[in-house]
C-alpha positions, 0 to 999 in steps of 0.5 A: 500500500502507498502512503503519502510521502512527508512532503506532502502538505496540501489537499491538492497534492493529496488528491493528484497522488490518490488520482496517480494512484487509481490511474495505475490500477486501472480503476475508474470511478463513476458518478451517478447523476441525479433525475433532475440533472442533464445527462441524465441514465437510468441505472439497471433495476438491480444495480438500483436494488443493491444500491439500496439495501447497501444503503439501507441495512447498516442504518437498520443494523445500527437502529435495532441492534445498536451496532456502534454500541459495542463494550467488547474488551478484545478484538475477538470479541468485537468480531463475535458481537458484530458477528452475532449482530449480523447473524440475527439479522440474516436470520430476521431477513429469512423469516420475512422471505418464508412467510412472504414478507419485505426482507427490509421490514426486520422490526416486524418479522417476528410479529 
């Protein structure tokens, strides 16, 4: 991994490094565009779909199982909370899609 070298001081010369640095791994970086602006693309339902529950599921797991509220004493043990946490939420998510349900609604799934 590259780091910045010490010189270093302004954002500007931060950015161009970052920049010099996805040029060479090949990677290219997309802005989608809002429905009001020009050039304006739909985007495939799909992609919609998984932008979405990316978008979603950590406020949700932040929401019903307090995630950023961890007391674990060691690493070990933030994994096996965070671990847990994720663990019952999936399970939540497989109740909704049994009984034909939202997989987003998890505050009801029990009910």
């Amino acid at each position: 991994m590259k780091t910045f070298p010490p010189n270093f001081c302004s954002k500007s010369a931060k950015l161009a490094f970052i920049l010099s640095v996805f040029e060479t791994a090949n990677i290219h970086l997309e802005v989608l565009t809002r429905s009001n602006q020009k050039d304006y693309q739909s985007q495939y339902y799909l992609f919609r779909k998984l932008r979405k529950r990316v978008e979603t599921l950590p406020s949700q797991l932040d929401d019903r199982f307090m995630l950023l509220r961890n007391y674990a004493k060691d690493v070990a043990g933030i994994f096996i909370r965070i671990l847990a946490k994720i663990t019952s939420i999936t399970a939540l998510q497989y109740i909704n899609k049994v009984n034909n349900r939202p997989i987003g609604q998890i505050k009801h799934a029990l009910c």
